[in-house]
N, C-alpha and C positions, 0 to 999 in steps of 0.2 A: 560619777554622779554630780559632781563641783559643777557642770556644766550650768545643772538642771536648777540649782541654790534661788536664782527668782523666783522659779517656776512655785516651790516648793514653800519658799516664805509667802506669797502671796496666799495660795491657799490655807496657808498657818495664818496669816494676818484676818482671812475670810472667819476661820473658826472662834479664831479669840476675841472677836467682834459679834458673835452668836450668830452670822447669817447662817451656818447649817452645824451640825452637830458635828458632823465627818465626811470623808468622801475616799473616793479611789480613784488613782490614773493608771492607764496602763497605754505606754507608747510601745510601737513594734517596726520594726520592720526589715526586709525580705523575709519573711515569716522567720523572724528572731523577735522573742521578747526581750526588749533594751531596759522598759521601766516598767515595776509592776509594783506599786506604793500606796499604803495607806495612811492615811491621817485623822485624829480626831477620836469619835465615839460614834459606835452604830448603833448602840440606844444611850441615853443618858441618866434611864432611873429617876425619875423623878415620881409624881403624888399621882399614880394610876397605877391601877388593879394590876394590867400587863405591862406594867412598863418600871417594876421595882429594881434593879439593878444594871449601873454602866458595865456597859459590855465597852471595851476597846473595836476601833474600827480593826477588820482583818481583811488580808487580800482574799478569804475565802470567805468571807462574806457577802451575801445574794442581794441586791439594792433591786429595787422596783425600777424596772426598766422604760417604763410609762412608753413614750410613743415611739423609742426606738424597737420596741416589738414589731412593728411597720415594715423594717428591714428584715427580721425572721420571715414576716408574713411572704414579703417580695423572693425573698432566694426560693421559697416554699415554690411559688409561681411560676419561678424562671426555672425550676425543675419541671416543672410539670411541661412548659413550654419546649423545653427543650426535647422531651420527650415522646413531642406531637400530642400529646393530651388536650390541650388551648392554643389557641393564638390569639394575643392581646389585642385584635380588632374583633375576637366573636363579641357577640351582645352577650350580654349576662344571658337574657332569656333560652339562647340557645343551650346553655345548663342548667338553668332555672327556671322552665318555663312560668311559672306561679307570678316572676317577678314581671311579666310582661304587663302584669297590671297598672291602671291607673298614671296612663302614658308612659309606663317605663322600658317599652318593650325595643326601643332600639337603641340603648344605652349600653356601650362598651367596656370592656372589664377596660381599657387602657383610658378611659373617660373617669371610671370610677378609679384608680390606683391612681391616678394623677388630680385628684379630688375638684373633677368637672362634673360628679355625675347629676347636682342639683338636687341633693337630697341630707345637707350634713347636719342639718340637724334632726334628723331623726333619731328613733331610741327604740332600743333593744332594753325593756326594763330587767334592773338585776333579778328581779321575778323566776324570771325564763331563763337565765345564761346557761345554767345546767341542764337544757331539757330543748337539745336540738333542734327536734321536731318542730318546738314554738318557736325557735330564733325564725327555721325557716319560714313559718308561715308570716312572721311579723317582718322580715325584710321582703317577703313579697307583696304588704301593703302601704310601704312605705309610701310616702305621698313627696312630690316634688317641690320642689320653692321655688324653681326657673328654671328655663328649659336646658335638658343636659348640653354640656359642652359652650354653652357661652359664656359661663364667668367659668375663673379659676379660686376655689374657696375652699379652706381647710375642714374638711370632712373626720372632725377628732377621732369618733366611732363607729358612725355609722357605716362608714363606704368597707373597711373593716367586716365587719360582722356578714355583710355581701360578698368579700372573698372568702371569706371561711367556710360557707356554704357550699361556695362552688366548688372550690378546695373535699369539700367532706362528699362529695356529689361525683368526683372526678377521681378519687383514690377510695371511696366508698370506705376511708378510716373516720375518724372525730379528728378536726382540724391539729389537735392540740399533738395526737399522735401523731400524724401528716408530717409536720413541720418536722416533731421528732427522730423517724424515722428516715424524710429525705433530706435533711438538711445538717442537724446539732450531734447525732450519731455519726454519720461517717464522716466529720470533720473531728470527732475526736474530743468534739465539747460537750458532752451529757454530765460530764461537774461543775460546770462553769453556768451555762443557758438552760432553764424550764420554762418550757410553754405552761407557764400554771404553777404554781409553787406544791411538791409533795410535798406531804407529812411528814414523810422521814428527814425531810429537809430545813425543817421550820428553826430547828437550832440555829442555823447560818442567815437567820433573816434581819437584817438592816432593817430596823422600825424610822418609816418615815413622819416626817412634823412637817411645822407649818411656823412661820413666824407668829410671836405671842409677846408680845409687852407686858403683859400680865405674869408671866409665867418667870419664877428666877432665873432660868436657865435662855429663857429668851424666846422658846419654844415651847407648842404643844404639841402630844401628838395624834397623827390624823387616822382616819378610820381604815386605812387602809392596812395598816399594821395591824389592826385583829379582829379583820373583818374575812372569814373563811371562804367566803363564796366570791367575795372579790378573788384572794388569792389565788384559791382552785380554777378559776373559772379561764384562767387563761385568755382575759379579752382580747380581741385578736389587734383592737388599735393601741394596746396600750397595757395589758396583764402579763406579762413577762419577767422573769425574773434572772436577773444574770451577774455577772464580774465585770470589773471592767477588762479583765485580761481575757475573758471571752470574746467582747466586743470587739476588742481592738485585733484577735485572731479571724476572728467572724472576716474585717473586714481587709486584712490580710489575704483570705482568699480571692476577694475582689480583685486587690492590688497583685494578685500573681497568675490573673488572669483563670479565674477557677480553681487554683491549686491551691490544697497546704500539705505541709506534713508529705507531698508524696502523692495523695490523694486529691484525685480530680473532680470537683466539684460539678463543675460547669465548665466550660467551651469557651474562649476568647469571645467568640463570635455572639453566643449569647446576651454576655456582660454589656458587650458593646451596643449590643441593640436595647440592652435595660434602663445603663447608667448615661444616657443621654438627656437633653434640656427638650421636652415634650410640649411646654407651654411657653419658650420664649421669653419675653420681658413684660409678659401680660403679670398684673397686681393680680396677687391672691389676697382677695378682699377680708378674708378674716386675717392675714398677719400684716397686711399695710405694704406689702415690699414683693416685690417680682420671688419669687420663689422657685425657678428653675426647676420645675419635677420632672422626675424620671420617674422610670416604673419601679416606685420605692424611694431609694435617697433623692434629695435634691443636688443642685450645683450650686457651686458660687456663684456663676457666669461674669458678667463684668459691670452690673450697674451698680450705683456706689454705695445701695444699702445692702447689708448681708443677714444673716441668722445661724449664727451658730458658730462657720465656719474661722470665723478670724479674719482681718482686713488685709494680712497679708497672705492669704491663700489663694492660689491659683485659680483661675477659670473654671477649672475642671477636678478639682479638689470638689467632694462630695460626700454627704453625711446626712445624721435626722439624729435630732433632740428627744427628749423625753421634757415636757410642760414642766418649767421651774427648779430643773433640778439638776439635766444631765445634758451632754453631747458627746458624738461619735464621729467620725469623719477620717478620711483616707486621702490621700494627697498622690496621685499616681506618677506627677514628674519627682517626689524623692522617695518615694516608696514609702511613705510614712504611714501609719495607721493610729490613731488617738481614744483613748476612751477615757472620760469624767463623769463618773458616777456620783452626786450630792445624795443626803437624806431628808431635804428640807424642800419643799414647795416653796421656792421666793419667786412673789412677782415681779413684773419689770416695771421699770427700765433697768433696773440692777442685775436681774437674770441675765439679761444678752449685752450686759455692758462687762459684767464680768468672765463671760464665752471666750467674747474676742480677745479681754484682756490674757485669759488663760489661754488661748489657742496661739496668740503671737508669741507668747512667751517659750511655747512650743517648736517655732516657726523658728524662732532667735536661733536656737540649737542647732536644729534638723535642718534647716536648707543647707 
């Protein structure tokens, strides 16, 4: 573990500076977990109702996955895919006819998973999240903002809530199950990853904040810690709840071509058609920077801004973030898999100044 000593102080230096409360890494790889470490406090107790005693950070503690749920959502897909149920050039319409509405009708699930479908800010009010029926009727009137497929723009939740439907349409289960049943169960992770945080799970919840200059501790915290219907509700861009030793096994299976544990996932041939650069070196207008999508994680590829992954990460090194808090990524020339779970919403430029910092320091090691 001497190896890992920068790695390890810097996130210590991150903590006793108040940017986040705590966090968890967890490196792997040939589906062997190498590092699975916690640091810090996954509540800190301070002057709220629910938030009266520090808990210590644990490696079983469940951190808010925010957008690396995207990655759940996509293996969910590439099962189905694989299974002849979709193929990522049908139109939505052809599973949802509803959504043919108000020009949407020849818009492709690999248009929408690749966040060209020209609709990302639309909204699924927390209203509805529990009551299916209305999701679907409210993404089949979503309205457009430019015509699908000509820009490339980060689609936080909306494009989300359009798979899940199709997802719930196509297995005739509730998304939340779907995922569970083809994806987090037979890979051996239903302790680690929920689509949606149980009840019986709520002891192991990682209370997320937010920077606060006001607050002694440095931080407040934010609604998302004890807000039930957010938690339950399993958004599908972003309500996720996991470890990082999930993550980084999650992404293990990538790296072993479908397999872990023994147990086959997915297909070489699948993967290969998933985890590819779909949109090239076109700017994805809401992050500033070419964004490499694939259907799910993105790539490095090779122009000279990145996100997430680290500056010294390979072309084909691939991964997806959770908004201010976390990153995930797999490295396929050393077989690496990473996961950094925070409990703090920090905005940028210090979010993804500190990624890269923590992802080369990962890099140091592992090449």
């Amino acid at each position: 573990m001497s190896a890992f000593k920068p790695l390890f102080e810097l996130i210590q230096s991150h903590i006793a500076a108040q940017r986040y409360p705590g966090c968890q890494i967890a490196i792997a790889q040939r589906g062997q977990l190498l590092v699975n470490h916690s640091f810090g406090l996954s509540r800190i107790g301070q002057d709220h109702p629910a938030d009266t005693h520090t808990l210590s950070a644990d490696n079983r503690h469940l951190f808010l996955l925010y957008s690396n749920t995207k990655v759940l959502m996509a293996c969910t897909l590439w099962k189905l895919y694989e299974q002849g149920k979709l193929q990522f050039t049908d139109r939505v319409a052809d599973h949802l006819p509803g959504f043919a509405a108000k020009g949407k009708q020849d818009i492709t699930l690999l248009q929408v998973i690749t966040h060209q479908g020209g609709f990302p800010d639309a909204d699924v009010p927390a209203s509805m999240w529990q009551d299916h029926a209305r999701v679907l009727q409210t993404v089949c009137e979503f309205d457009l903002q430019w015509p699908p497929g000509s820009k490339v723009h980060y689609h936080g939740l909306s494009a989300h809530w359009v798979l899940a439907m199709v997802i719930e349409v196509i297995t005739g289960m509730d998304f939340r199950e779907a995922v569970t049943q083809l994806v987090i169960t037979p890979l051996g992770l239903t302790d680690d990853l929920f689509m949606g945080l149980p009840s019986q799970q709520a002891h192991r919840l990682a209370y997320l904040y937010e920077p606060d200059a006001s607050s002694p501790m440095g931080q407040s915290l934010r609604d998302e810690s004890t807000n039930l219907n957010w938690q339950t509700a399993g958004v599908p861009g972003g309500g996720a709840y996991g470890t990082a030793q999930g993550m980084a096994m999650l992404y293990q299976m990538m790296l072993g071509g479908g397999e872990l544990n023994g147990m086959r996932l997915l297909s070489p041939e699948t993967l290969a058609y998933a985890i590819q650069n779909y949109t090239g070196d076109r700017v994805d207008e809401f992050m500033g920077m070419p964004m490499h999508r694939g259907l799910g994680p993105h790539l490095r590829g090779t122009t000279t801004s990145i996100r997430g992954l680290g500056s010294e990460a390979p072309a084909n090194a691939f991964g997806h973030g959770g908004v201010g808090t976390s990153y995930c990524w797999a490295d396929p020339n050393s077989g690496v898999s990473f996961a950094y779970l925070s409990n703090s919403r920090v905005p940028d430029p210090w979010h993804s100044q500190r990624l890269n910092e923590v992802s080369n320091l990962v890099y140091a090691v592992m090449k």
